[in-house]
C-alpha positions as MATLAB code, in Angstrom:
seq = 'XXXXXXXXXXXXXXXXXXXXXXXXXXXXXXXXXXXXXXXXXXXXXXXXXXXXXXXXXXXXXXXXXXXXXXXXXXXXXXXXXXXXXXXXXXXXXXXXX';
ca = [
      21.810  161.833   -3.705;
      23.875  159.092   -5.451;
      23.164  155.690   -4.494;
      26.999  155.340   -3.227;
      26.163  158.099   -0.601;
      22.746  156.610    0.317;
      25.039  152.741    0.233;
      27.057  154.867    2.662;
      24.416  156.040    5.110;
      22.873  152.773    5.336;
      26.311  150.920    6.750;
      26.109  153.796    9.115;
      22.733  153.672    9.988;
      23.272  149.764   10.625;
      26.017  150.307   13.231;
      24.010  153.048   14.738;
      21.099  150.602   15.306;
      23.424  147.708   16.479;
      25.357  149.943   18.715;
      21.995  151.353   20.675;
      20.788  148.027   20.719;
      23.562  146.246   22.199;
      23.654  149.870   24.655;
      20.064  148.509   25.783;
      20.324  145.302   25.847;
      23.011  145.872   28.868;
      20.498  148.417   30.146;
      22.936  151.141   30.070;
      22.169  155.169   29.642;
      24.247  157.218   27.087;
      25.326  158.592   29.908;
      26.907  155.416   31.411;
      28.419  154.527   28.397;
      30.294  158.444   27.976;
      31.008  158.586   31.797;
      32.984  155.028   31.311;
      34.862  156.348   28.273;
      35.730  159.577   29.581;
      34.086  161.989   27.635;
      32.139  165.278   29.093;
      28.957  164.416   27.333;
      26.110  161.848   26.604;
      26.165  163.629   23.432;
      29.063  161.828   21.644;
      27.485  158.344   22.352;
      23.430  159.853   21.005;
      26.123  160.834   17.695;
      26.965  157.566   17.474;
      23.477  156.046   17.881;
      21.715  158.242   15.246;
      25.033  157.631   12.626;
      25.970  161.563   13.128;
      29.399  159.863   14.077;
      31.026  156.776   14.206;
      32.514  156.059   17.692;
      36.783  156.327   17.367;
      38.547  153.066   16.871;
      41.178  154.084   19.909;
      37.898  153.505   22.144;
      36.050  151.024   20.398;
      37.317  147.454   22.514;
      36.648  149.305   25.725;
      32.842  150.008   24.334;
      32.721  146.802   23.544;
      34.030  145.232   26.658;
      31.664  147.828   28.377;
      28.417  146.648   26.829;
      29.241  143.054   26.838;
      29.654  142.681   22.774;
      31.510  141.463   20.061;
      34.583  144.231   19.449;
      35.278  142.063   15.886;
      31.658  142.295   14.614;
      31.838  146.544   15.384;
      35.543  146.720   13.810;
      34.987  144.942   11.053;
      31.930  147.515   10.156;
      33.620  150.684   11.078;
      36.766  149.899    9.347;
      34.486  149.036    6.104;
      32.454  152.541    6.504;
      35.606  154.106    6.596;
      37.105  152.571    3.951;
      33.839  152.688    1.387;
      34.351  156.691    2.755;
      37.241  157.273    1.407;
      36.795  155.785   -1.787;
      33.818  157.865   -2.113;
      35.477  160.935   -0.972;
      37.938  160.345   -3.550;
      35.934  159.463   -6.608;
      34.197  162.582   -5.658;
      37.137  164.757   -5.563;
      38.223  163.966   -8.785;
      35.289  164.074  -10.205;
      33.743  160.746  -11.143;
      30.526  160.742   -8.817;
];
């Protein structure tokens, strides 16, 4: 594994870890957290806490708001993942990873 895709799974890892701790810290279940977003299934927020997923942008202030914690500090990460994905994806498609 390169150490861009290992760079890459640690930012993920990191928001994984903050999100389930800021999830505890408001002693909420996964299950709280998906019923107040609307989805059918704990199983999008456990994604999100073992860096399977990243939780969607469109939702991400009312997670926040819901457990009490800074929407800035969880943008700012997300939108760098994203961004140091793409650039990976990319050098990857054409070849230079």
């Amino acid at each position: 594994m390169s150490k861009e895709m290992l760079a890459l799974q640690g930012k993920a890892l990191a928001i994984a870890k903050e999100l389930k701790k800021a999830r505890e810290k408001v002693n909420k279940s996964q299950r709280d957290v998906s019923i107040f977003l609307g989805y059918g299934s704990p199983q999008f927020v456990s994604n999100w806490e073992r860096a399977v997923a990243l939780p969607p942008l469109k939702d991400l202030k009312k997670l926040c708001k819901f457990l009490n914690t800074d929407f800035y500090f969880f943008a700012q990460r997300i939108v760098e993942y994203k961004r140091d994905e793409t650039v990976y994806n990319t050098r990857r498609d054409v070849g230079l990873c």
